[in-house]
N, C-alpha and C positions, 0 to 999 in steps of 0.2 A: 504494500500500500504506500502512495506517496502522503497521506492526508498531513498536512501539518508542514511540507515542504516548499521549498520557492523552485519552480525547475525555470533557470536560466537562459542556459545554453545546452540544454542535454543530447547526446547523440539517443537515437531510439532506432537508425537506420535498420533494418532487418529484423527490428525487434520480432520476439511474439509476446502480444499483450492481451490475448484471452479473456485471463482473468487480472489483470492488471486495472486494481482499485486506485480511480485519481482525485476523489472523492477529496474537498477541503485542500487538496493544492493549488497556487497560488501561480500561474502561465501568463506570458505574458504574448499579446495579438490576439483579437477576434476570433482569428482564424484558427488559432491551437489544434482544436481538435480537428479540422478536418485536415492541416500540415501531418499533425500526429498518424494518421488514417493513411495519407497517401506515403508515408517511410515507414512505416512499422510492417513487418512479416503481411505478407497479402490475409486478407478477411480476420486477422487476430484484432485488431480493434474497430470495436464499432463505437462510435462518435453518438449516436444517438442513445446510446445509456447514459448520457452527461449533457450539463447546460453550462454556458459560462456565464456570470454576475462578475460588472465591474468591479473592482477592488480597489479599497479609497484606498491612496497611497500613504496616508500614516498609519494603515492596518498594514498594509506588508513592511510599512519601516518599523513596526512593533514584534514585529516576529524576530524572536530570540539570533538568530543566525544573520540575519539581514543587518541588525544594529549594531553586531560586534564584529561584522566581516565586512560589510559594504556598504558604501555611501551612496547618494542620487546620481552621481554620476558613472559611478560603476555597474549599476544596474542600467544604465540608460546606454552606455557603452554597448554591454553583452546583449540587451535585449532589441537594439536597435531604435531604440526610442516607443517600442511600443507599450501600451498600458496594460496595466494588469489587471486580471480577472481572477475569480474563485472557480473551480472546478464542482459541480455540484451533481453527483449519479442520483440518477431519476430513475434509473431501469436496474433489472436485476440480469447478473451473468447469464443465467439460465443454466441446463447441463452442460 
């Protein structure tokens, strides 16, 4: 499970993410999940178990990791300038 994590810059290329809960992580673009969809392992993620909600940016500069590792511009470096969002599963894995 990522919940509780800021994913910056992560490789997920070829991933398989199945059952890979994103549930309360913290992504940054719009677009996350369907970027996430088109590099990860063909059919292991589906984008429509999850919604993204903007995320005000003094919630993710309160997260433990973010305030003691990175400032606004290092985050605005790696992410491109995009805004962050919360990760929120709506759907369930299934079998």
């Amino acid at each position: 499970t990522f919940r509780g994590t800021v994913i910056l810059a992560a490789g997920f290329d070829g991933a398989s993410l199945k059952r890979t809960d994103f549930d309360g992580a913290i992504v940054f673009g719009e677009d996350f999940l369907i970027r996430l969809a088109a590099i990860a392992a063909p059919g292991s993620f589906r984008p429509e178990l999850f919604t993204l909600a903007p995320a005000d940016p003094e919630e993710v500069a309160a997260i433990l990791v973010v305030s003691n590792a990175l400032t606004p511009d290092d985050i605005a470096s790696r992410t491109g300038g995009l805004a962050a969002y919360r990760i929120t599963r709506t759907g369930d894995f299934g079998p």
